[in-house]
C-alpha positions as CSV (number, residue, x, y, z in Angstrom):
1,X,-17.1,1.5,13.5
2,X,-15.4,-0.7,10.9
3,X,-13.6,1.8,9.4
4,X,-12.1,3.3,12.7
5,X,-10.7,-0.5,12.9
6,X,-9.0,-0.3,9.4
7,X,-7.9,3.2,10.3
8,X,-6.2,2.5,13.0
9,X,-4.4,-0.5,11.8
10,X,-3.4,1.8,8.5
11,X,-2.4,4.6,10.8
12,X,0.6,1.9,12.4
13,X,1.3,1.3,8.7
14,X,2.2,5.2,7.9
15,X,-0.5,5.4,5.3
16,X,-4.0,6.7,7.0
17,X,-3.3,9.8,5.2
18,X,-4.2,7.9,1.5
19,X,-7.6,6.8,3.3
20,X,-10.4,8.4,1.0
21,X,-13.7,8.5,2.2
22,X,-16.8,9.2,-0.5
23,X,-20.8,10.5,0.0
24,X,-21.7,7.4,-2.1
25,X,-21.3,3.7,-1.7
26,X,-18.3,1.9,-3.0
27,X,-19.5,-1.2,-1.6
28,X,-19.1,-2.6,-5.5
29,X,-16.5,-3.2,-8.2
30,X,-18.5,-0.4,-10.2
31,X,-19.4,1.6,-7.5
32,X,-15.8,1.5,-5.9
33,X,-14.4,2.7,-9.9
34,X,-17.0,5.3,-10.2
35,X,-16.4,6.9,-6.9
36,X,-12.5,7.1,-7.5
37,X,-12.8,8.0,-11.1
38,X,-10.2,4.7,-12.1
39,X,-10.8,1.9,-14.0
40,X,-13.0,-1.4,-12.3
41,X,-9.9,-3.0,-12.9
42,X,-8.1,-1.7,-10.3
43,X,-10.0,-1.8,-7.5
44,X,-8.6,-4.7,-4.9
45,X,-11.6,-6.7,-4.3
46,X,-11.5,-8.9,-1.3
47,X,-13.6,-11.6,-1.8
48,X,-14.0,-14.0,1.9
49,X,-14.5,-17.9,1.2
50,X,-15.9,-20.6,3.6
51,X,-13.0,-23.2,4.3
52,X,-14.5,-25.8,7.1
53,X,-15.1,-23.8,9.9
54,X,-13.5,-20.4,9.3
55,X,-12.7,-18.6,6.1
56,X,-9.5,-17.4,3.8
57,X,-9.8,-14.1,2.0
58,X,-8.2,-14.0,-1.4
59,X,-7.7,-10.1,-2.7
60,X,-7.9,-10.3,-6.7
61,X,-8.3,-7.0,-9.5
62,X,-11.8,-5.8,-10.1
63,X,-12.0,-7.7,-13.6
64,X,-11.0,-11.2,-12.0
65,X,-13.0,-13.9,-11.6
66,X,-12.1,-16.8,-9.7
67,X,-11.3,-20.1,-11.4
68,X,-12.2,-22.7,-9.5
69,X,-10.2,-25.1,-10.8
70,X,-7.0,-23.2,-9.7
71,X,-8.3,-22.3,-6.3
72,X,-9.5,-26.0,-5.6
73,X,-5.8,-27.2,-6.9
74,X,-4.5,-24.3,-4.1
75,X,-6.8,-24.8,-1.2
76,X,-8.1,-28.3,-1.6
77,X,-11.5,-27.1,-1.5
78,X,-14.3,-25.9,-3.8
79,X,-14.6,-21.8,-3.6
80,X,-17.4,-21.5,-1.7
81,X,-18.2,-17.4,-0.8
82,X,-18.7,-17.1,2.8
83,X,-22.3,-16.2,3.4
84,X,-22.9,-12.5,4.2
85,X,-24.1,-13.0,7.7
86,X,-20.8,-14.9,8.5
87,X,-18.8,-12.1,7.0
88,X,-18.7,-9.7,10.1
89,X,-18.2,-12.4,12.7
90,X,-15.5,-14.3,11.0
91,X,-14.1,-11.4,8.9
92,X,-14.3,-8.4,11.3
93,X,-15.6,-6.5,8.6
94,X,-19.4,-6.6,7.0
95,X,-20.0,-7.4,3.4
96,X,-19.4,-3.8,1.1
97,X,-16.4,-3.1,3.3
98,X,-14.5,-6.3,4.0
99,X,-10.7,-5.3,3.4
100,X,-7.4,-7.2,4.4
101,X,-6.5,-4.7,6.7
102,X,-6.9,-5.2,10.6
103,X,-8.9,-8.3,10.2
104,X,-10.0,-10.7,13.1
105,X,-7.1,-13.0,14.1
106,X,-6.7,-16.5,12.2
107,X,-8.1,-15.4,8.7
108,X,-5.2,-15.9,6.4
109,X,-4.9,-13.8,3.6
110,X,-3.8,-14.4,-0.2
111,X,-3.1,-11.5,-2.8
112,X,-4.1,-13.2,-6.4
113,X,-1.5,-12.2,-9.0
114,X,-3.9,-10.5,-11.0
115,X,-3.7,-7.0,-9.6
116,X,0.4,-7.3,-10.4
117,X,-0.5,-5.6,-14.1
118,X,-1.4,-2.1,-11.9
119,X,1.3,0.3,-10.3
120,X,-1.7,1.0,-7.5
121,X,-4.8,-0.5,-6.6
122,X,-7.5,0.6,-4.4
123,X,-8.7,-1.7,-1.5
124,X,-11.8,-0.9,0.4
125,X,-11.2,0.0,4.2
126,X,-13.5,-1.5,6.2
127,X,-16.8,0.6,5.1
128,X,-19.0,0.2,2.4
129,X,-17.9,4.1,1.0
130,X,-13.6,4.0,1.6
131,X,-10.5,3.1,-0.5
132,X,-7.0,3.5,0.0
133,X,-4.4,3.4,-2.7
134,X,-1.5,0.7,-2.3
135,X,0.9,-0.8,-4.4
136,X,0.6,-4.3,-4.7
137,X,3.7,-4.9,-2.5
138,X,2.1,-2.6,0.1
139,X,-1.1,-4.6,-0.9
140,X,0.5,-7.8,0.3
141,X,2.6,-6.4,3.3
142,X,0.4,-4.4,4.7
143,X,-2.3,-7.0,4.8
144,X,0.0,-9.1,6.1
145,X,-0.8,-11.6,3.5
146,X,0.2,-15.3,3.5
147,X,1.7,-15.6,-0.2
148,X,0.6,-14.7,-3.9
149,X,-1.6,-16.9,-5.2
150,X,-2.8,-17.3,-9.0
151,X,-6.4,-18.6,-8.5
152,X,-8.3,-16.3,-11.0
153,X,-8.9,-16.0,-14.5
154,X,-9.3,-12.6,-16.4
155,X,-11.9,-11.8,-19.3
156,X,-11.0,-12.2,-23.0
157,X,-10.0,-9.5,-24.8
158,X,-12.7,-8.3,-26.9
């Protein structure tokens, strides 16, 4: 049902056609980079936190991790993960699927800097076994996204 949602709100955007649908999950970072054949990295992940009584969703690159420092000096609050049973009620999408596309009304959305290093990232859309391929400007525009944000941190090269 979920993914019919994201669908359809990608079909008003003029890009359904780059939906890619898999036979195995891509309801992780790993699984999502396995299933396209791309690096973790660039897979969009969209991660839903808890602010008060609703949530924010913050879309970062695979390999990011937030720092909660910088997303406390952002959002005034401590990044709390929304728990998964809130995820579909608040979200509009359930947990292995949540994507910034054709969300439930009042969920603002912030695209974390991080997946700027990539010509294309892959999102999920709406299912626990979908991607699409954006640009990170088509990332944030057609997620109708709020503003960039730079509230992750990235591993240490080894």
């Amino acid at each position: 049902m979920s993914i019919e949602k994201a669908r359809a709100y990608l079909r008003e955007c003029g890009i359904e056609d780059r939906v890619q649908e898999f036979d195995v999950s891509s309801a992780t970072v790993e699984l999502a980079a396995a299933a396209l054949g791309v690096s973790g990295e660039r897979i969009a992940k969209t991660l839903s936190f808890k602010t008060g009584e609703g949530c924010v969703l913050v879309v970062a690159a695979g390999d990011a991790r937030i720092d909660n420092r910088k997303f406390k000096d952002k959002f005034g609050i401590k990044p709390k993960m929304l728990p998964a049973e809130e995820v579909l009620d608040l979200v509009g999408y359930a947990v292995g699927g949540v994507c910034p596309f054709g969300i439930n009304s009042g969920v603002p959305v912030y695209i974390d800097r991080s997946v700027l290093r990539f010509d294309t990232v892959f999102p999920a859309v709406g299912s626990a076994n979908s991607a699409v391929e954006v640009s990170p400007e088509e990332l944030f525009k057609f997620s109708g996204a709020t503003d960039w944000v730079e509230v992750s941190k990235l591993p240490e090269a080894q």
